[in-house]
PLY file of the C-alpha trace (Angstrom):
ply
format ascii 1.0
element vertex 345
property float x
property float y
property float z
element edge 344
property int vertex1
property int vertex2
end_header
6.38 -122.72 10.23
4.18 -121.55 13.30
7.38 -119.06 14.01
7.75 -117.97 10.71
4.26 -116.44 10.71
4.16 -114.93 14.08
7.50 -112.98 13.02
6.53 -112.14 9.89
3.10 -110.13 11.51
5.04 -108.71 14.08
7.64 -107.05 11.10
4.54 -105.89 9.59
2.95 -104.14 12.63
5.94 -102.39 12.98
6.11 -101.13 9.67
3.01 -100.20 9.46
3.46 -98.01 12.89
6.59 -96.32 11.81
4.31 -95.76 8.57
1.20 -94.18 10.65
4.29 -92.14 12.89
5.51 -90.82 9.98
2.55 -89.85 8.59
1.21 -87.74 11.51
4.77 -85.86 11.76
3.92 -85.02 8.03
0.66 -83.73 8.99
2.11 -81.40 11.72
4.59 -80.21 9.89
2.29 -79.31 6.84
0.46 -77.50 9.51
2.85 -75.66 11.30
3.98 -74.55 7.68
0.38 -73.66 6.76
-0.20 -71.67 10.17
3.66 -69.75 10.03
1.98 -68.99 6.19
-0.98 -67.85 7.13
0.56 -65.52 9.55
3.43 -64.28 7.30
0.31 -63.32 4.61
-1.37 -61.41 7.80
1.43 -59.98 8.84
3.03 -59.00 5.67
0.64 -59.18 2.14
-2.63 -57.78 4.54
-3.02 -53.85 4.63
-5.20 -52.77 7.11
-6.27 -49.13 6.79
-8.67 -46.85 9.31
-10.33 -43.98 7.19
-11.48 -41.01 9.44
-13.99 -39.00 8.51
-12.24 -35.18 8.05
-8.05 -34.32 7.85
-6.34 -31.72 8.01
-2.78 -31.82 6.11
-0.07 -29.29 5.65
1.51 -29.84 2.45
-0.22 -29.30 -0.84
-0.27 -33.17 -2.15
-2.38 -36.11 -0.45
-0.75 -39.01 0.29
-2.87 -42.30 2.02
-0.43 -42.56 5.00
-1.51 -38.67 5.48
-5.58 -39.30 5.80
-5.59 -42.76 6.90
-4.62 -44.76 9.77
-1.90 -48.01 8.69
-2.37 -50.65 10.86
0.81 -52.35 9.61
3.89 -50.99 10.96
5.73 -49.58 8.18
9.09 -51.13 7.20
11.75 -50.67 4.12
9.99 -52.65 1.28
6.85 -54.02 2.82
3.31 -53.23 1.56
2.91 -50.93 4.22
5.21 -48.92 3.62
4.18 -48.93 -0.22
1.37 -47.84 0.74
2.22 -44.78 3.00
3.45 -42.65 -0.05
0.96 -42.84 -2.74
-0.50 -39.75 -3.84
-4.40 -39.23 -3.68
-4.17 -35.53 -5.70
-3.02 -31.92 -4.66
-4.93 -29.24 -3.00
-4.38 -26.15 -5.96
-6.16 -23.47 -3.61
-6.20 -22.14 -0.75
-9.67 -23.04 0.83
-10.33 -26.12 -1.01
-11.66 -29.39 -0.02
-11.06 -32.45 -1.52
-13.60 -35.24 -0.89
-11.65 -38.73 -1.15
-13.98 -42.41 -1.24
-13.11 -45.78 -0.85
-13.13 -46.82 -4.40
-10.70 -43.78 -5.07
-8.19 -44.98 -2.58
-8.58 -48.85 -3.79
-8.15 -47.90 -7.25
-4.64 -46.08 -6.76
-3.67 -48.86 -4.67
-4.50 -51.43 -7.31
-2.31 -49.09 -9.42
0.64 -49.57 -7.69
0.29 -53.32 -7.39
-1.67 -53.70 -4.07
-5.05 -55.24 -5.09
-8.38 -54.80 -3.07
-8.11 -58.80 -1.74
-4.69 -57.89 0.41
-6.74 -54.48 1.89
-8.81 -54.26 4.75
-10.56 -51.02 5.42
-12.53 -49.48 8.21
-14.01 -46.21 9.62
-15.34 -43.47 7.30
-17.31 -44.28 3.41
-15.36 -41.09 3.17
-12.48 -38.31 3.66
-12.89 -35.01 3.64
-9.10 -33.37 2.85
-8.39 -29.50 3.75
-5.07 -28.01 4.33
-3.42 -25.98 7.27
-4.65 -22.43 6.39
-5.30 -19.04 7.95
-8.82 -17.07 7.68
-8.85 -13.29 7.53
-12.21 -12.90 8.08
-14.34 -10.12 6.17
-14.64 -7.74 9.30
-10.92 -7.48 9.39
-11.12 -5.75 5.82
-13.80 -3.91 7.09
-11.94 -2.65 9.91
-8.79 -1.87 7.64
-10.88 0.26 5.35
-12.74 2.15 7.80
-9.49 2.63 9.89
-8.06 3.70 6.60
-10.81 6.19 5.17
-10.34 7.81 8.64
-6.69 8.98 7.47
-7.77 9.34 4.23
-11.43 10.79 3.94
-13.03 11.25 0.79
-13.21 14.59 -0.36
-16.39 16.67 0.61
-17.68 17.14 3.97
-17.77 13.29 4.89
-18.35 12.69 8.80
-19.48 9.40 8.55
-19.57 6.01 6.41
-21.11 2.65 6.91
-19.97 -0.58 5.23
-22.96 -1.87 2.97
-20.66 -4.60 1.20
-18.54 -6.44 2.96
-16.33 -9.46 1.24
-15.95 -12.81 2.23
-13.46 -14.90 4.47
-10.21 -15.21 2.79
-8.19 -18.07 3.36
-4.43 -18.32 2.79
-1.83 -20.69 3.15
-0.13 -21.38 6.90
2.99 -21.29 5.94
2.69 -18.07 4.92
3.71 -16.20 7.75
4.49 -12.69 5.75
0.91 -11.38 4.96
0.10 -7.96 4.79
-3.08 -5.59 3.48
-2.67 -2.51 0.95
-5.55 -0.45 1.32
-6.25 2.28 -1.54
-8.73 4.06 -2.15
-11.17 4.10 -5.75
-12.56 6.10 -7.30
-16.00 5.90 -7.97
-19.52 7.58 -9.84
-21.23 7.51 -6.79
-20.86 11.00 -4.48
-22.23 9.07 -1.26
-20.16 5.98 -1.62
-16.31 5.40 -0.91
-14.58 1.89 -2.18
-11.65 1.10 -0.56
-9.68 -1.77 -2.15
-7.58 -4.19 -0.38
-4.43 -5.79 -1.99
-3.21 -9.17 0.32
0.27 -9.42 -0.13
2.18 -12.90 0.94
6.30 -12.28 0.67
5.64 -9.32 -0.79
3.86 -10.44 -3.62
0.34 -9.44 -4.71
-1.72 -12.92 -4.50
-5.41 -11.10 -4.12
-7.62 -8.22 -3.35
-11.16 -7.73 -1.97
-13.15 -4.14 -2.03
-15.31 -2.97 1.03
-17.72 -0.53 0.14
-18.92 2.36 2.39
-22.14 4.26 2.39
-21.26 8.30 3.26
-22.96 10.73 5.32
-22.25 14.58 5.63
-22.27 17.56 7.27
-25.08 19.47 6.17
-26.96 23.03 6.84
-30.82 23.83 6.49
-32.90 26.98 7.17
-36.08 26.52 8.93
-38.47 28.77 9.94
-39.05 30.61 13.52
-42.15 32.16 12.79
-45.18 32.20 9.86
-44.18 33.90 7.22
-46.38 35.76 4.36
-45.55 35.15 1.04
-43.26 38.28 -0.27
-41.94 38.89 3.23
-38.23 39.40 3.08
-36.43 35.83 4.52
-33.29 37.02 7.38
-32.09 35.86 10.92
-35.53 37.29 11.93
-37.37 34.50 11.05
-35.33 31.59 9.77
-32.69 29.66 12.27
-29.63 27.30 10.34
-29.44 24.44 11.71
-26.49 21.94 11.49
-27.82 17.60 10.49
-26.21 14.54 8.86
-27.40 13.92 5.80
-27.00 11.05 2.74
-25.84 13.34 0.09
-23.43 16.27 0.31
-24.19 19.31 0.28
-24.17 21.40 -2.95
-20.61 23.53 -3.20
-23.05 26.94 -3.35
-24.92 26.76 -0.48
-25.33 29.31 1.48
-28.15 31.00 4.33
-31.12 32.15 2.08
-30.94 35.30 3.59
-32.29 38.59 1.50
-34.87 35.80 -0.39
-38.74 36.14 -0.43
-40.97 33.66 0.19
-42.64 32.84 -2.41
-45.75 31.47 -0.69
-46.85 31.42 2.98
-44.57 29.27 5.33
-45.60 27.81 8.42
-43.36 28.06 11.52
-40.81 25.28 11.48
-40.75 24.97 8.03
-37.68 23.48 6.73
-37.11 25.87 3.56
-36.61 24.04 0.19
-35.60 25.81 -2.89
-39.03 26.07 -4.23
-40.04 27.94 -1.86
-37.96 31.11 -1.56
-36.66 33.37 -4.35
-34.33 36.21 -5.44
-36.20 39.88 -4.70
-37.43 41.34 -8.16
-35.63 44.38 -9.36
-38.12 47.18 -9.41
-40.13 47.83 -13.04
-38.26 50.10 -15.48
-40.91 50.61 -17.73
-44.34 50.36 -17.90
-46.92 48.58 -20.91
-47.69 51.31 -23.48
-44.71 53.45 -22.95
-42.94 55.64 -25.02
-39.10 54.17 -24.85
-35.73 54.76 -26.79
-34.79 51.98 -29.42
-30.81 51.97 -29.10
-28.13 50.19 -31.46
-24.88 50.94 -30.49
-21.15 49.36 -31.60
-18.12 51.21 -31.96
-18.58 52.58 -35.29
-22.59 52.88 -35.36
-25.28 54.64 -33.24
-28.94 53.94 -34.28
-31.64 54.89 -32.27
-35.62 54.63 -33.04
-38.76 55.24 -30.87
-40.56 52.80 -29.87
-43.91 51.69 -27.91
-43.68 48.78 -24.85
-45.91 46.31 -25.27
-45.54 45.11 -22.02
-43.92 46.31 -18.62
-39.86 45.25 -18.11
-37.22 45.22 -15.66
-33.55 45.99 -15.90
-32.59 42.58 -18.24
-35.86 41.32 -19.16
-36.92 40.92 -22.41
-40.12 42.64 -23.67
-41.93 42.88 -26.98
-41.38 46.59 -28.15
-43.29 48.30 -31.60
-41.21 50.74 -33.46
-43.43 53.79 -34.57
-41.61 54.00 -37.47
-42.04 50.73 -38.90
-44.72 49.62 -36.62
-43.05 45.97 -36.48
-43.18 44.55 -33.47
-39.50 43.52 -32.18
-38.40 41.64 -28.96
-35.72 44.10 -27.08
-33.83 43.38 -23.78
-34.88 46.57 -21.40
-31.31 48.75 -20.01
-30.76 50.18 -16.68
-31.09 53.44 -18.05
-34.48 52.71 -19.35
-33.07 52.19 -23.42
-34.45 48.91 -24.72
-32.36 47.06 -27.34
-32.96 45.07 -30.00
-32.58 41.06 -30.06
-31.44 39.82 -33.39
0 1
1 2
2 3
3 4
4 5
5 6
6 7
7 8
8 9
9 10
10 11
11 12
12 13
13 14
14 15
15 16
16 17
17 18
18 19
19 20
20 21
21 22
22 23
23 24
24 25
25 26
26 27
27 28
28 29
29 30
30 31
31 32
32 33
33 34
34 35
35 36
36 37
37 38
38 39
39 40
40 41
41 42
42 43
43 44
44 45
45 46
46 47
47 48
48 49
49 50
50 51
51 52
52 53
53 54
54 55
55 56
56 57
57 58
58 59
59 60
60 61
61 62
62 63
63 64
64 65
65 66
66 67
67 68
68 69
69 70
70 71
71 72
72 73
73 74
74 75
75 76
76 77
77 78
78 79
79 80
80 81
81 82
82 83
83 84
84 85
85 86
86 87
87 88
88 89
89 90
90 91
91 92
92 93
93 94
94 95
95 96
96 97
97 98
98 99
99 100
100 101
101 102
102 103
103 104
104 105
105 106
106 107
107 108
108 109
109 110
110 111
111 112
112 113
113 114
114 115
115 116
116 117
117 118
118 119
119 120
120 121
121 122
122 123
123 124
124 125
125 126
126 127
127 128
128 129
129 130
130 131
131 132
132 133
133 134
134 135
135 136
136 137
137 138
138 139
139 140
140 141
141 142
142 143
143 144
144 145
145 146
146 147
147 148
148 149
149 150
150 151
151 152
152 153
153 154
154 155
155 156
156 157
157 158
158 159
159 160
160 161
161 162
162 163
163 164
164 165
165 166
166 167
167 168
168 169
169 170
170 171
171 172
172 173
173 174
174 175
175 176
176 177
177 178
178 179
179 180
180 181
181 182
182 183
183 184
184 185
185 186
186 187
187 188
188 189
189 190
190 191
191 192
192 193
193 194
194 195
195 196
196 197
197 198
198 199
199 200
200 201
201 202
202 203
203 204
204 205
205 206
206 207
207 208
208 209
209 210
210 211
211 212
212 213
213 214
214 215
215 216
216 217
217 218
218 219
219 220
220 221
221 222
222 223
223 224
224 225
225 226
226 227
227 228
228 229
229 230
230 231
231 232
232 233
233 234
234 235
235 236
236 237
237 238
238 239
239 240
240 241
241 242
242 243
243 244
244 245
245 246
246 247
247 248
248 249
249 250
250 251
251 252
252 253
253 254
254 255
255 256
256 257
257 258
258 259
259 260
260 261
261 262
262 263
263 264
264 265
265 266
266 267
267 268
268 269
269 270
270 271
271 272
272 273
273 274
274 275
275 276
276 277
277 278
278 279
279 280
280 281
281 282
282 283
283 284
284 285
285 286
286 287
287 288
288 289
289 290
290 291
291 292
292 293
293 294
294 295
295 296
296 297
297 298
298 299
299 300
300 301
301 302
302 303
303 304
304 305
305 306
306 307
307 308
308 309
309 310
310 311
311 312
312 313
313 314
314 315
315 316
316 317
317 318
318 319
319 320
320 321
321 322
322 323
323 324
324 325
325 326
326 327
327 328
328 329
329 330
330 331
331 332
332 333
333 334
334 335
335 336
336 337
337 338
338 339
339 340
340 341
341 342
342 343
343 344
């Protein structure tokens, strides 16, 4: 009976270590699985994505594998690779930025079934986007006009011009390696400014045009005076010098040295000579106040003539009150060369 128990509690230590053996090759198994699990999740349902702070891209759409660093390798199918061709948006202009946040790029990726638990992001809050571009800066158009209005100058005496507005930076697309300015001239209300327009041409089609304004300066003459000179005293090369300066505003199409002029007041030495200053000589009187003259009517089939009494003195094309002696109204009459007045009606 004594044998019967000792065998029966050495069957059941046995059983009961194969039982405890079995048990801890369960438990490593389960763990093995739960760490080769753990890993596949890490290695493939994880994105990991580094956001830097500005990017430059060359096409016109934004995709995430673009602007952001994967730190998955990419591979045919996996989340990665998902990942690496959605579109953020589309750069329209040339010059734009595009400002791109976290919760922009977490949303589209939730869209196309990767949710914000399986990404991991780092670096920037946020992206700013621009595209591959080239800048024509505003001095270039500058230089194109001016280089321009040199072949072409406005009409007038022109010597000079100054830019006073000058247009921004232009940016166009890289890839557009056939660009070309058109400059052409406006016209405009102003006589001392020149407009020049610039077209911007990319394949020989018109995508733009800025304007570059000029302020002119011209060529101009003045008379100024050598000496004092009395007022009446007959202006020549005597005592007034031309000189040549640049001026703001053209000159006027009639000008000429004020030669055979009077002054018409007394000028100071090195007086530049303005126009309300000098005059025409006065034609000598043709008749006096209280004189005796010849009323005259005259067409081709009429002759009138009256006498008549000046009220006042006239020269040759001045018009003077005259009373006829026959009437004795008083009429206005334009005085002749010959010394005939005639009658204003």
């Amino acid at each position: 009976m004594s044998r019967i128990k000792s065998r029966g509690a050495k069957e059941y230590k046995m059983i009961v270590t194969l039982m405890a053996c079995a048990l801890m090759i369960c438990v490593l198994l389960c763990g093995v699985s739960a760490n080769s699990e753990t890993k596949d999740l890490q290695k493939d349902d994880v994105l990991k994505l580094y956001l830097p702070r500005e990017v430059t891209i060359k096409d016109d759409t934004i995709r995430l594998g673009e602007i952001s660093i994967i730190g998955n390798n990419p591979g045919k199918g996996g989340i990665a690779d998902k990942a690496n061709n959605i579109a953020l948006g589309r750069i329209t202009m040339p010059g734009q930025e595009i400002v791109i946040d976290r919760t922009m790029i977490l949303s589209r990726l939730a869209c196309n079934g990767i949710p914000a638990s399986k990404v991991i992001l780092t670096g920037a809050e946020k992206i700013t986007v621009r595209k591959q571009q080239k800048i024509i800066k505003g001095s270039e158009f500058v230089e194109l006009a001016s280089a321009f209005l040199k072949k072409n100058p406005p009409a007038g005496s022109a010597c000079q011009w100054d830019a006073i507005r000058i247009p921004r930076d232009l940016a166009v697309p890289e890839k557009s390696k056939d660009i070309k300015l058109s400059p052409r001239l406006v016209r405009g209300t102003a006589k001392n400014q020149a407009r020049v327009r610039v077209a911007i041409l990319q394949n020989g089609k018109k995508t733009g045009e800025c304007e570059v304004t000029f302020r002119l300066k011209f060529n101009c003459h003045r008379a100024v005076t050598l000496v004092s000179i009395d007022a009446g005293e007959v202006i020549s090369p005597n005592n007034v010098k031309i000189e040549s300066f640049i001026s703001s505003h053209p000159e006027a199409l009639d000008w000429k040295p004020p030669y055979g002029l009077i002054a018409k007041r007394p000028l100071p030495a090195n007086t530049t000579l303005g126009p309300h200053m000098v005059g025409p000589l006065k034609p000598a009187v043709i008749v006096g106040r209280n004189q005796n003259v010849v009323i005259r009517i005259e067409t081709p089939l009429l002759l009138v003539t009256a006498i008549g009494k000046t009220l006042q003195e006239g020269r040759a094309g001045e018009y003077i009150k005259v009373r006829n002696l026959n009437s004795q109204r008083i009429i206005l009459a334009k005085v002749k060369e010959d010394g005939t007045v005639e009658p204003v009606f």
